[in-house]
TIVEXLUM-225951 format. One line per 2 residues: for each residue z, x, y of N, C-alpha, C. Coordinates in Angstrom, 2 decimals, always signed. Layout:
<atoms>
Z:X:Y:Z:X:Y:Z:X:Y  ...
</atoms>
This chain:
<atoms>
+73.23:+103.51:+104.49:+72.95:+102.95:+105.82:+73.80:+101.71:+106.02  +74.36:+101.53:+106.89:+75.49:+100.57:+107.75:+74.87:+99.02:+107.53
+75.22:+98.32:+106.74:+74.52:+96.99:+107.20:+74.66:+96.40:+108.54  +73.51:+95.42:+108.97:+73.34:+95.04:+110.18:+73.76:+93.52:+110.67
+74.96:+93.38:+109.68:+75.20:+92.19:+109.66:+76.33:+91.93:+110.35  +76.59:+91.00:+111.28:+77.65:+91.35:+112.13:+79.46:+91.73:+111.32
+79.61:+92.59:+111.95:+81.22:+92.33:+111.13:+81.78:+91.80:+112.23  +83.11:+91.22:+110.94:+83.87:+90.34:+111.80:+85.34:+91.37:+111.86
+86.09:+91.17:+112.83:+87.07:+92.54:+113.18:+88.18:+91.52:+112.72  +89.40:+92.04:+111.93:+90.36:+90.98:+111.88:+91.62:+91.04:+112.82
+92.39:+90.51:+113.07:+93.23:+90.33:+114.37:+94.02:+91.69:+113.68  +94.98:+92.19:+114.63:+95.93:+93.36:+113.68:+97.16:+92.92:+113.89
+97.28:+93.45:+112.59:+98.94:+92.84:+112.46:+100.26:+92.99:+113.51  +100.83:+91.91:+113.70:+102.03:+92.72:+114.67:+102.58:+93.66:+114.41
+103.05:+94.33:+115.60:+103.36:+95.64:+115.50:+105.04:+95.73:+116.48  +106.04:+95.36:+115.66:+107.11:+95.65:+116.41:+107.81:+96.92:+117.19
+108.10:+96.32:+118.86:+108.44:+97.53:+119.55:+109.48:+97.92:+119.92  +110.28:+98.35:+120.65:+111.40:+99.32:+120.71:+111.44:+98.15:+122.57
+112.75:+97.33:+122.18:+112.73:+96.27:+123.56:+113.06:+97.10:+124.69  +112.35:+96.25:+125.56:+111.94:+96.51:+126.76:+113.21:+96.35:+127.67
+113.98:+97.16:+128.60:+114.92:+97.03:+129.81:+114.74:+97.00:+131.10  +115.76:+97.09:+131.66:+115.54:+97.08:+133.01:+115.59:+98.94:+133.29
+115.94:+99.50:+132.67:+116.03:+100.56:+132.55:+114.21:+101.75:+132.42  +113.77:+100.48:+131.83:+112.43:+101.45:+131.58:+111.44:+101.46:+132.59
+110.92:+101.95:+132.87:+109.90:+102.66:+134.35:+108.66:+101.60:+134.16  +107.99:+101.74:+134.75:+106.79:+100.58:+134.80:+105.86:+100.97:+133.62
+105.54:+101.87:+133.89:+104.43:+102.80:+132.87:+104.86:+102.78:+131.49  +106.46:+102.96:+130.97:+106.51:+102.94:+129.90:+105.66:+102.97:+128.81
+105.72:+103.65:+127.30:+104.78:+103.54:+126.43:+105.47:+102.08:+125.71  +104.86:+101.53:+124.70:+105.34:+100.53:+124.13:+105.93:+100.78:+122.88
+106.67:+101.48:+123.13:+107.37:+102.70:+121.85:+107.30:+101.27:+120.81  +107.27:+102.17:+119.51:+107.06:+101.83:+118.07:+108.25:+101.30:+117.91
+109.08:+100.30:+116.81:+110.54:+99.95:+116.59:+111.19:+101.02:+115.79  +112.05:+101.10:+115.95:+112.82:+102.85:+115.41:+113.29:+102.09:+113.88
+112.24:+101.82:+112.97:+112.68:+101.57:+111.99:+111.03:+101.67:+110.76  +111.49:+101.79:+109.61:+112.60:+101.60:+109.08:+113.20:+103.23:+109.07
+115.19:+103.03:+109.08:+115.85:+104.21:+108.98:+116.63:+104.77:+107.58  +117.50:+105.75:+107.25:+118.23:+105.36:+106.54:+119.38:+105.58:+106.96
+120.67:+104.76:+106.04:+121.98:+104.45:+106.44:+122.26:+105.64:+107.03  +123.39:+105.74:+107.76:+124.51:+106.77:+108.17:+125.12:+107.04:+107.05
+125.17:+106.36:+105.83:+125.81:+107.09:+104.82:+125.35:+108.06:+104.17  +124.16:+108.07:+104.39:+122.82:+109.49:+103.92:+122.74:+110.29:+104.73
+123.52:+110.15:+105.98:+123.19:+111.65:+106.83:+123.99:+111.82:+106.79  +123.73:+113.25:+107.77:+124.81:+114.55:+107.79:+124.49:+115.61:+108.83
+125.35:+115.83:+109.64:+124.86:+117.05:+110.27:+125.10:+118.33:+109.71  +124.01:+119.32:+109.30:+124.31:+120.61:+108.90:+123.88:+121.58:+109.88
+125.10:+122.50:+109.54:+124.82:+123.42:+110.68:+123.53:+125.03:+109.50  +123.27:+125.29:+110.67:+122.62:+127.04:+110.06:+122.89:+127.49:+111.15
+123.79:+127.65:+112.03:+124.38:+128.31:+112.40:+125.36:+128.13:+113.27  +126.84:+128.21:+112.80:+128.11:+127.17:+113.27:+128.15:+127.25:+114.64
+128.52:+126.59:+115.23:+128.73:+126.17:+116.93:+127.37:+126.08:+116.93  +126.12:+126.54:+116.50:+125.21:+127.05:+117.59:+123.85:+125.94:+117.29
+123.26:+126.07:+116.00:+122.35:+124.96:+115.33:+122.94:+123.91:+114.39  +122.58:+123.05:+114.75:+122.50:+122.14:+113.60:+121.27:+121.18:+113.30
+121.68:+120.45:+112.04:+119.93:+119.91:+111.49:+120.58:+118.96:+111.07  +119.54:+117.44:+111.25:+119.95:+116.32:+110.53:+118.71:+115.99:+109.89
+118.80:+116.64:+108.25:+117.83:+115.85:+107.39:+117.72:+114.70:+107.46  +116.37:+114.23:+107.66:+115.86:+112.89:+107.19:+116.07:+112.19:+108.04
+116.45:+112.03:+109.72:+116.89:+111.96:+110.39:+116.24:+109.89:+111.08  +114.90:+110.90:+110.69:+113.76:+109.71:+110.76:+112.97:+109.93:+109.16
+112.97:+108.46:+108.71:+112.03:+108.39:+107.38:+110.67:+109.14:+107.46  +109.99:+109.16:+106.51:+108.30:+109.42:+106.52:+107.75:+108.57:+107.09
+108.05:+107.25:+106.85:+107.11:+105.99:+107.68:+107.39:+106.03:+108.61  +108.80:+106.11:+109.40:+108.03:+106.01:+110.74:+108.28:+107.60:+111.53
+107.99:+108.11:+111.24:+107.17:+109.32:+111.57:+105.54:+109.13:+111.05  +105.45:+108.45:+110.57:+103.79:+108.49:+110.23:+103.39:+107.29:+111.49
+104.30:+106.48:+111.67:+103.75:+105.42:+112.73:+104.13:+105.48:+113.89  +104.99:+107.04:+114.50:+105.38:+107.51:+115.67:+104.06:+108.58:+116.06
+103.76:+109.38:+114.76:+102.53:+110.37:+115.12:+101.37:+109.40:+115.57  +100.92:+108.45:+115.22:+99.94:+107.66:+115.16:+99.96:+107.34:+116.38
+100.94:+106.40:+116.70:+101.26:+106.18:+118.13:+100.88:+106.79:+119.35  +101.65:+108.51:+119.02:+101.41:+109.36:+120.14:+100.35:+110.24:+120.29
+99.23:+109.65:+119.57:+98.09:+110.25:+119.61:+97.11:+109.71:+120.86  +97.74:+108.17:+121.15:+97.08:+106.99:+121.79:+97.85:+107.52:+123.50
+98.70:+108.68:+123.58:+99.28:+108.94:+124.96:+98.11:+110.01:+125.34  +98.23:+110.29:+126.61:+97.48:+111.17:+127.19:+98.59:+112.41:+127.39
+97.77:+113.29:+126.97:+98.30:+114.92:+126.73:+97.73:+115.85:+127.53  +98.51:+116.25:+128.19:+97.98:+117.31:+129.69:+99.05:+119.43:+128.57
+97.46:+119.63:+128.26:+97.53:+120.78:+127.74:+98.40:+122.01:+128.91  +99.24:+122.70:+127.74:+100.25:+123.84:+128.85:+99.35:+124.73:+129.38
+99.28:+125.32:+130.41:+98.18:+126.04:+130.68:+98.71:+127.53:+129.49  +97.80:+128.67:+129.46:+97.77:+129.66:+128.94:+99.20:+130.93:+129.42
+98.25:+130.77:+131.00:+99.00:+131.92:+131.45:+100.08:+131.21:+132.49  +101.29:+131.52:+132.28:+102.75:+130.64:+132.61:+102.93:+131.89:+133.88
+103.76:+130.55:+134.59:+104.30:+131.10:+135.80:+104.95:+132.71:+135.29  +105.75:+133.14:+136.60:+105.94:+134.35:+136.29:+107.45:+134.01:+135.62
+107.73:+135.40:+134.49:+109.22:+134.92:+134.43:+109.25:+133.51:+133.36  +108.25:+132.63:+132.84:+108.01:+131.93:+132.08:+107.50:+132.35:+130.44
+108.17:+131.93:+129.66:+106.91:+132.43:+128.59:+105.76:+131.73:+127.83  +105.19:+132.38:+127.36:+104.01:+131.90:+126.99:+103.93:+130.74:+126.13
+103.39:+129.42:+126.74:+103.64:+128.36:+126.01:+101.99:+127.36:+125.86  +101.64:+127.32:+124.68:+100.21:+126.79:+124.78:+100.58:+125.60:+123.51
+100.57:+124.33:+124.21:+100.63:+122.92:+123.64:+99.71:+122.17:+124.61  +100.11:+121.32:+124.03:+99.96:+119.70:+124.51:+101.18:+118.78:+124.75
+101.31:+117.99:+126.33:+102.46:+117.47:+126.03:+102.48:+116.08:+126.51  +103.04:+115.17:+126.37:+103.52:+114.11:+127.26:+104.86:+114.26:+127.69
+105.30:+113.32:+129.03:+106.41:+113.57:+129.70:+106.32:+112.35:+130.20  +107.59:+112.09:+130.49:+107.84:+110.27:+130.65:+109.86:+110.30:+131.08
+109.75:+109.83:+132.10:+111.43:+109.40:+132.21:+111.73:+108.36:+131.68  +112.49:+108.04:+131.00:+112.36:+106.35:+129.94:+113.86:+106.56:+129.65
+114.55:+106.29:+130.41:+116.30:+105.93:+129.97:+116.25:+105.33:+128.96  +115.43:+103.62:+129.11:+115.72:+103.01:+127.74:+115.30:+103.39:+126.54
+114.08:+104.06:+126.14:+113.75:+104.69:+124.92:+114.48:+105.66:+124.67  +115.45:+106.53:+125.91:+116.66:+107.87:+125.20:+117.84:+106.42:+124.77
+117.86:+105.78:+125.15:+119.52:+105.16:+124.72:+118.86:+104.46:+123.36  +118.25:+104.21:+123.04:+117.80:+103.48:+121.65:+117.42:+104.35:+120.76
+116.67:+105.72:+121.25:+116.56:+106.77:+120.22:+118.37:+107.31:+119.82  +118.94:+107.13:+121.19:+120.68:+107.82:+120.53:+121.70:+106.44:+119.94
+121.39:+105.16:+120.29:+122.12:+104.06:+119.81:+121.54:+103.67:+118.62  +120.35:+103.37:+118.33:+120.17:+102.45:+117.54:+119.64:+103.46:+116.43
+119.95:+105.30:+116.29:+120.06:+105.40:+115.22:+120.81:+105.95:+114.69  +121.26:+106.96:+113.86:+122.47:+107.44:+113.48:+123.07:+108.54:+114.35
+122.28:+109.05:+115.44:+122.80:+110.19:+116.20:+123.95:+109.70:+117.09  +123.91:+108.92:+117.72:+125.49:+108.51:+118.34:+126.46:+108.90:+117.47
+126.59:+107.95:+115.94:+128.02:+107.85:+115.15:+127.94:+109.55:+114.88  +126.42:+110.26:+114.66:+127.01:+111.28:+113.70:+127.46:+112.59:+114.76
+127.25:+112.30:+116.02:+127.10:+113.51:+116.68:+129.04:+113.29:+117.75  +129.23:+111.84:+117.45:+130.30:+111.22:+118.19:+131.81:+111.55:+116.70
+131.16:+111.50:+115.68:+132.04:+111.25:+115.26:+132.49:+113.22:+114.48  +131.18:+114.04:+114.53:+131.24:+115.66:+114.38:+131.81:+115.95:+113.12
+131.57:+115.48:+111.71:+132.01:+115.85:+110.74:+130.56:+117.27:+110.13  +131.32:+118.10:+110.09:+130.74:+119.38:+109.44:+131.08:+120.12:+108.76
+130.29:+120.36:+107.71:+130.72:+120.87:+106.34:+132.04:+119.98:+105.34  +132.16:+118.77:+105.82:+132.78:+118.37:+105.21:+134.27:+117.79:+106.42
+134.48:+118.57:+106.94:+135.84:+118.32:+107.81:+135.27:+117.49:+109.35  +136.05:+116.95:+109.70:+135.97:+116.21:+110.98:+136.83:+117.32:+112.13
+135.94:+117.28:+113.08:+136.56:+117.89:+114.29:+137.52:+117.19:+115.10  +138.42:+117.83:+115.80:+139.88:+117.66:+116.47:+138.50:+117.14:+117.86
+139.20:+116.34:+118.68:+138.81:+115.60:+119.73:+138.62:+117.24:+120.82  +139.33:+117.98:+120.83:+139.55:+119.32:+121.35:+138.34:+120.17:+120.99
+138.17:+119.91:+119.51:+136.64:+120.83:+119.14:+135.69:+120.30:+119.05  +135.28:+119.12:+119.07:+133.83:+118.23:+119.46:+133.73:+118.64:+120.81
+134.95:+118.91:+122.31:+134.43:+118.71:+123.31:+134.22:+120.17:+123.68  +134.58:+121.30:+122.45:+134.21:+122.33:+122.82:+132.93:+122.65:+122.10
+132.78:+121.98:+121.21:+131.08:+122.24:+120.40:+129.97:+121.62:+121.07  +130.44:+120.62:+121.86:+129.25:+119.63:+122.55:+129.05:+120.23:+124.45
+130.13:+120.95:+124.74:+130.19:+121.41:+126.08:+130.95:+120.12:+127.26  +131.53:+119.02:+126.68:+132.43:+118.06:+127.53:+131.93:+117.49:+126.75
+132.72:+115.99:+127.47:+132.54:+114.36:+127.09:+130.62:+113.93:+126.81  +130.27:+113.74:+126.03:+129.37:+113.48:+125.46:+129.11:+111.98:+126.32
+127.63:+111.48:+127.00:+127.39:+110.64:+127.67:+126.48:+110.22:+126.30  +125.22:+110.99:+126.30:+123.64:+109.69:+125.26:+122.75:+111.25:+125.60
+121.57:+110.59:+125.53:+120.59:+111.74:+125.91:+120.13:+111.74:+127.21  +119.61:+112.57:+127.57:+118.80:+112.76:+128.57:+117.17:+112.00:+128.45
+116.91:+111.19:+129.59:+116.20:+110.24:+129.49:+114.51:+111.25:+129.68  +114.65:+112.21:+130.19:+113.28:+113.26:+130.22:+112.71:+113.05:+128.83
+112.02:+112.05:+128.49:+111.43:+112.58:+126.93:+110.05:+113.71:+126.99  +109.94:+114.14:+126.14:+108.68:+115.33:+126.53:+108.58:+114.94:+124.52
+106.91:+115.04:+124.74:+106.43:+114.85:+123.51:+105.68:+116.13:+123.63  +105.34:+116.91:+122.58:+105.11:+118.39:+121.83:+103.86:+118.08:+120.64
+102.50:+118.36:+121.05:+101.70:+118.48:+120.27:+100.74:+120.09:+119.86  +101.84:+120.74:+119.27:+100.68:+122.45:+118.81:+99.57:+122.21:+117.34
+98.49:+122.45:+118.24:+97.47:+122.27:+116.94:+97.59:+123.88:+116.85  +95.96:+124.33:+115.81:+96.06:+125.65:+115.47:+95.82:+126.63:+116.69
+96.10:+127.74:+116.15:+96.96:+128.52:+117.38:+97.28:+128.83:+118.71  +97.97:+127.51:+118.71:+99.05:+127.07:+119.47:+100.75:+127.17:+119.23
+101.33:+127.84:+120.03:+102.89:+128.34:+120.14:+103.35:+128.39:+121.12  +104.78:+128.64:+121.16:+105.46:+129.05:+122.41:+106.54:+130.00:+122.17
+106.19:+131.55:+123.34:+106.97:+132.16:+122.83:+108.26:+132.53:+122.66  +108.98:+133.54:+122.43:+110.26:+133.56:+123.07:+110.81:+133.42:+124.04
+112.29:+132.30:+124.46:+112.58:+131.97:+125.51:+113.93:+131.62:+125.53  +114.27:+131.15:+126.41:+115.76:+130.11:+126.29:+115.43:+128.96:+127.08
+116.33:+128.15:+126.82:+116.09:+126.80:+127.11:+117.38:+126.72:+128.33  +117.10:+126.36:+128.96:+118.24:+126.23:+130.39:+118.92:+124.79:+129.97
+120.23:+124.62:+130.87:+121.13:+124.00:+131.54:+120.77:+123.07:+132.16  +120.64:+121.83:+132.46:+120.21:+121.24:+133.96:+121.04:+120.20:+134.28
+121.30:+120.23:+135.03:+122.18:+118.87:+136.14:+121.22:+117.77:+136.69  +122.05:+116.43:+136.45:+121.29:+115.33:+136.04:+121.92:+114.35:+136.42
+121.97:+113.09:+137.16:+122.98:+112.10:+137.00:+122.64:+110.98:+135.74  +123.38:+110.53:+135.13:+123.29:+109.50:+133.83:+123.95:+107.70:+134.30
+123.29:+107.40:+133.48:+123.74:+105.74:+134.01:+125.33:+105.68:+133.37  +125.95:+104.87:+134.35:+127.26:+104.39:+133.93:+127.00:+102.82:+133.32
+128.38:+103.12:+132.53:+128.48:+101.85:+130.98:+129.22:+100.98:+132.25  +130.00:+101.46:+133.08:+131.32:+100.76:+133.54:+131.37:+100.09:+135.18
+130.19:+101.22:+135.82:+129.91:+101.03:+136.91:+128.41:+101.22:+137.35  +127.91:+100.52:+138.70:+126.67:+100.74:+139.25:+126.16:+102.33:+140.10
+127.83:+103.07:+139.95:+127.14:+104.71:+140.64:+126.98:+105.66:+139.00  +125.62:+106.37:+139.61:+125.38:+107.42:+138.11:+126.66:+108.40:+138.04
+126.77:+108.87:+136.88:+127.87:+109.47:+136.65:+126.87:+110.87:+136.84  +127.41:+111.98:+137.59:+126.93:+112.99:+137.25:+127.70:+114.03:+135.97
+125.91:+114.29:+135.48:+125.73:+114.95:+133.93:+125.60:+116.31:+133.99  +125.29:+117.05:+132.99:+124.68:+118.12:+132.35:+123.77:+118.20:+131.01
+122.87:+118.81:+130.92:+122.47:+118.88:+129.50:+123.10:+120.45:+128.88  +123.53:+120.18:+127.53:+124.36:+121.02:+126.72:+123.27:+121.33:+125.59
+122.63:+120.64:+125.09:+122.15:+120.82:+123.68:+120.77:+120.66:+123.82  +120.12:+121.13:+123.14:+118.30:+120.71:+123.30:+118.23:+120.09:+121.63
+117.41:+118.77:+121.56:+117.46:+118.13:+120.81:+115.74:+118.00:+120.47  +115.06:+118.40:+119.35:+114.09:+118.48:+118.44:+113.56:+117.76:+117.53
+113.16:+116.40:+117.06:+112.56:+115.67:+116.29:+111.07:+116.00:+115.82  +111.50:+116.52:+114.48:+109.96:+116.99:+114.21:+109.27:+116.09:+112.93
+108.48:+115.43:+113.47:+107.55:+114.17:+112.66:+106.21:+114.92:+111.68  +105.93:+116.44:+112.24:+105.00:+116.62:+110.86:+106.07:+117.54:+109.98
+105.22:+118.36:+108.94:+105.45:+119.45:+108.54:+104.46:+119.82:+107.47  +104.85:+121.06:+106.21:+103.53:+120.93:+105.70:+103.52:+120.37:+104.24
+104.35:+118.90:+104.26:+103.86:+118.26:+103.87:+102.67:+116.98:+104.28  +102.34:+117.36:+105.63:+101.83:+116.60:+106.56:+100.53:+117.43:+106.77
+100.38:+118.77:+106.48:+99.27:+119.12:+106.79:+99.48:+120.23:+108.26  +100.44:+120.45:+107.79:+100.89:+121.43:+109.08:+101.49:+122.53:+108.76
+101.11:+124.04:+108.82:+101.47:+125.34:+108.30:+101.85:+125.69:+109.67  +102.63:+126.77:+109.30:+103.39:+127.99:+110.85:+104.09:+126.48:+111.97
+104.34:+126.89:+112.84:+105.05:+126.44:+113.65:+106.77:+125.51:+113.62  +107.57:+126.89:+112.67:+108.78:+127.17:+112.43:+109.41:+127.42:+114.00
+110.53:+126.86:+114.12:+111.97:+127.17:+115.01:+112.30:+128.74:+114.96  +112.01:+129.38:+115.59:+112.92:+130.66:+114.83:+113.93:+131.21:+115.95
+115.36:+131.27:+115.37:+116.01:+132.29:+116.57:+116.18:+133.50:+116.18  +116.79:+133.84:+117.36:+117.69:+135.30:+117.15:+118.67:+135.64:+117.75
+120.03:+135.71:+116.68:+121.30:+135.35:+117.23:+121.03:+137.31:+117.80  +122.22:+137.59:+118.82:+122.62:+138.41:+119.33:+123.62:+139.49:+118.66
+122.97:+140.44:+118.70:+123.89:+141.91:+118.11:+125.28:+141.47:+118.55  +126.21:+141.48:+117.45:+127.91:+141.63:+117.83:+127.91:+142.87:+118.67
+127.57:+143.90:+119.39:+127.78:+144.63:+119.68:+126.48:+146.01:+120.29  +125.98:+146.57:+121.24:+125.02:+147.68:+121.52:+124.72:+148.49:+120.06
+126.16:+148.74:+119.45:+125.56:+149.59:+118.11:+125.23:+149.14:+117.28  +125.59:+147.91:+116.86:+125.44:+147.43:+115.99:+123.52:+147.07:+115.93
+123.16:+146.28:+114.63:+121.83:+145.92:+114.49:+122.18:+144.31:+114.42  +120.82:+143.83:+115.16:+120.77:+142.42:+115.31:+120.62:+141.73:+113.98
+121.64:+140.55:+113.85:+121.75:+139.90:+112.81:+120.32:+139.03:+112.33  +120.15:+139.15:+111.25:+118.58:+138.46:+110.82:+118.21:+137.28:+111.56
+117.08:+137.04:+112.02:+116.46:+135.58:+112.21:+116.89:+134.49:+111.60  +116.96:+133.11:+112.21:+117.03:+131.93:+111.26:+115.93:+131.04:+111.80
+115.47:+131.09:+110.97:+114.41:+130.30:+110.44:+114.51:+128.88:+110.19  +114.02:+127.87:+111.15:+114.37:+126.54:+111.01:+112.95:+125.82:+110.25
+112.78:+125.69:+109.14:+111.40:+125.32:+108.51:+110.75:+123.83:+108.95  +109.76:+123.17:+109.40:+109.54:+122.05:+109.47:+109.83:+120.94:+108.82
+110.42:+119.81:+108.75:+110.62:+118.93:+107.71:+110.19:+117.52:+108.04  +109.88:+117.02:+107.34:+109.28:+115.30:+108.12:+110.46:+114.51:+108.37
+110.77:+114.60:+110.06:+112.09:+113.06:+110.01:+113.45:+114.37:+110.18  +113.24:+115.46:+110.51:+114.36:+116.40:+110.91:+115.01:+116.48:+112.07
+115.84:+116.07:+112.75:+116.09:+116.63:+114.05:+116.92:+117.92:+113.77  +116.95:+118.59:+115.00:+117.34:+119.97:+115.09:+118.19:+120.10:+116.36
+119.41:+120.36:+116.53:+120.14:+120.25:+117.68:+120.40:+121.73:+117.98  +120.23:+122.53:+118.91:+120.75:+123.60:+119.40:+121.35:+123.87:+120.43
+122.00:+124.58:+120.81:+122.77:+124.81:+122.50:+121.86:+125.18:+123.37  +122.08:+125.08:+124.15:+120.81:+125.52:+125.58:+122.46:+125.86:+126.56
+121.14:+126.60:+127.44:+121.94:+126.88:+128.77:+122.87:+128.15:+128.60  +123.88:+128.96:+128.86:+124.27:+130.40:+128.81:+124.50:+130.75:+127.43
+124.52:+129.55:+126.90:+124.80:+129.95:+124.99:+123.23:+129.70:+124.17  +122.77:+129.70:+125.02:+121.31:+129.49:+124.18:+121.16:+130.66:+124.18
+120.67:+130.95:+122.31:+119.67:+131.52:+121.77:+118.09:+132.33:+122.10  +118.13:+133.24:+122.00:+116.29:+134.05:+121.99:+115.90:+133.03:+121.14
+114.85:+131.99:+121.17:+114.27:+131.24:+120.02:+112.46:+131.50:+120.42  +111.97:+131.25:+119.57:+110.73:+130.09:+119.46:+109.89:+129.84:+118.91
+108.88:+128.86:+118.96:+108.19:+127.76:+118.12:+106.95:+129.43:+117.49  +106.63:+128.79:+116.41:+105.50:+130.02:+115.32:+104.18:+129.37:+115.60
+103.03:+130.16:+115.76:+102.19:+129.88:+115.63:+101.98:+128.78:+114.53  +100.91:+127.32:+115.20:+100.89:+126.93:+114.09:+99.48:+127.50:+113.24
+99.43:+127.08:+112.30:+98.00:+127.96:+111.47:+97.16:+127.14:+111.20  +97.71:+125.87:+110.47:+96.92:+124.65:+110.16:+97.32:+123.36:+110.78
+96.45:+122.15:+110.82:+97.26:+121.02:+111.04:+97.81:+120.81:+112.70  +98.71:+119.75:+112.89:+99.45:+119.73:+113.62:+100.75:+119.58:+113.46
+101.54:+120.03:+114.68:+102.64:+119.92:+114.95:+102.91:+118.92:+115.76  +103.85:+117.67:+115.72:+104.17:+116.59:+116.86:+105.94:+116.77:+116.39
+106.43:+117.10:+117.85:+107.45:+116.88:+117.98:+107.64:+115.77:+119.31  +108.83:+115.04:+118.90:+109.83:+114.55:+120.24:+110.97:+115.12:+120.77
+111.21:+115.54:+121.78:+112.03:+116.50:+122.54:+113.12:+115.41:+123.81  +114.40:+115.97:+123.31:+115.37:+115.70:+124.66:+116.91:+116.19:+124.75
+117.37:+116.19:+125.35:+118.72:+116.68:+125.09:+119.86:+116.14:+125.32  +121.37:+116.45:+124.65:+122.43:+116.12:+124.76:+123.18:+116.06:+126.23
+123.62:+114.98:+126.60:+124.01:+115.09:+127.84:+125.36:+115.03:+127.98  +126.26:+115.65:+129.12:+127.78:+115.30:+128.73:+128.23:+115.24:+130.57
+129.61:+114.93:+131.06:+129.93:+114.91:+132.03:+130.09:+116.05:+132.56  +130.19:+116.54:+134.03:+129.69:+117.12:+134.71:+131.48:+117.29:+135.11
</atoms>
């Protein structure tokens, strides 16, 4: 039984945040500080499947993925409905959605995804200025400021789909008119996995038969990892993909995409 003696609550510790711009919307969340990271000398972009996926282990540490999940538990989550428009597929989460320019330019500046995605070394070799702007779909701007947060508890998924294209204007470095954009890439940050207590809710695609006779080349299977981002193409080169039932646990992802000039 609870003693009845008053407790005393202790102040809580500061909690450093991700600074505030002129850029960020009123509502803003008070995003967490994007730290601690590790160097750019520990990452790497790997592909599983050339031009098409790539993965940056470790992208985000365990800690703060443990103090980003925490965080976004405290947002309000407007569940996908069941049955999706027509022509939609079946998608049953939880999500938040937020336009926040300044939280996309600090998620792509202040961590290793600018240098590693600007500078395109894969498998070892660095890309010709010619093949970054053909792997990325043009001149590479930052992300797309749409953040959408992704919560699938148990069975909860989304099914097969593609991820579209969209036209966008992006802030200019140089001037006060937006530069008009595109999004090229759909970009995936996944903060559980099952070392977190989270089974099923794997990436899965399915690349396309070389050919009518031929048989479709196996699935790839993108496994959950704590602190992974996952970059894929969207839009006429996107992939049949999608998210697996999850079984146990949760799934929290952060979602946005690569943006480039128009």
């Amino acid at each position: 039984m609870p003693s009845k003696a008053k407790l005393v609550r202790k102040a809580p510790a500061p909690v450093s945040k991700v600074p505030e711009s002129s850029t960020s919307p009123p509502n803003s969340p008070n995003w967490p500080a994007l730290r601690p990271l590790l160097p750019i000398s520990d990452l790497a972009l790997v592909p599983l499947l050339a031009d098409h996926i790539l993965t940056i282990p470790h992208f985000w540490t365990n800690s703060l993925c443990k103090t980003y999940v925490t965080f976004l538990q405290t947002l309000p989550l407007v569940t996908t409905p069941g049955k999706p428009k027509r022509g939609d597929a079946v998608r049953v989460n939880d999500r938040h959605q937020i336009d926040d320019a300044s939280f996309a330019e600090h998620l792509w500046r202040d961590t290793a995804l600018k240098s590693l995605v600007e500078a395109a070394v894969i498998d070892g070799e660095a890309l010709s200025a010619t093949a970054k702007r053909e792997l990325w779909g043009g001149e590479i701007l930052g992300l797309n400021s749409n953040i959408r947060i992704y919560r699938y508890s148990k069975g909860q998924y989304f099914d097969q789909h593609y991820d579209d294209s969209n036209p966008l204007t992006f802030p200019s470095q140089n001037s006060t008119s937006p530069v008009a954009a595109r999004t090229t890439w759909t970009l995936l940050l996944y903060l559980t996995a099952p070392t977190t207590g989270c089974r099923g809710g794997e990436t899965v695609f399915y690349p396309d038969a070389p050919s009518k006779r031929a048989a479709a080349p196996a699935p790839i299977v993108a496994e959950l990892e704590v602190g992974m981002a996952l970059l894929h193409r969207h839009g006429r080169e996107c992939l049949l993909h999608e998210g697996r039932e999850v079984t146990a646990g949760e799934k929290w992802v952060i979602r946005s995409d690569l943006c480039v000039k128009r």
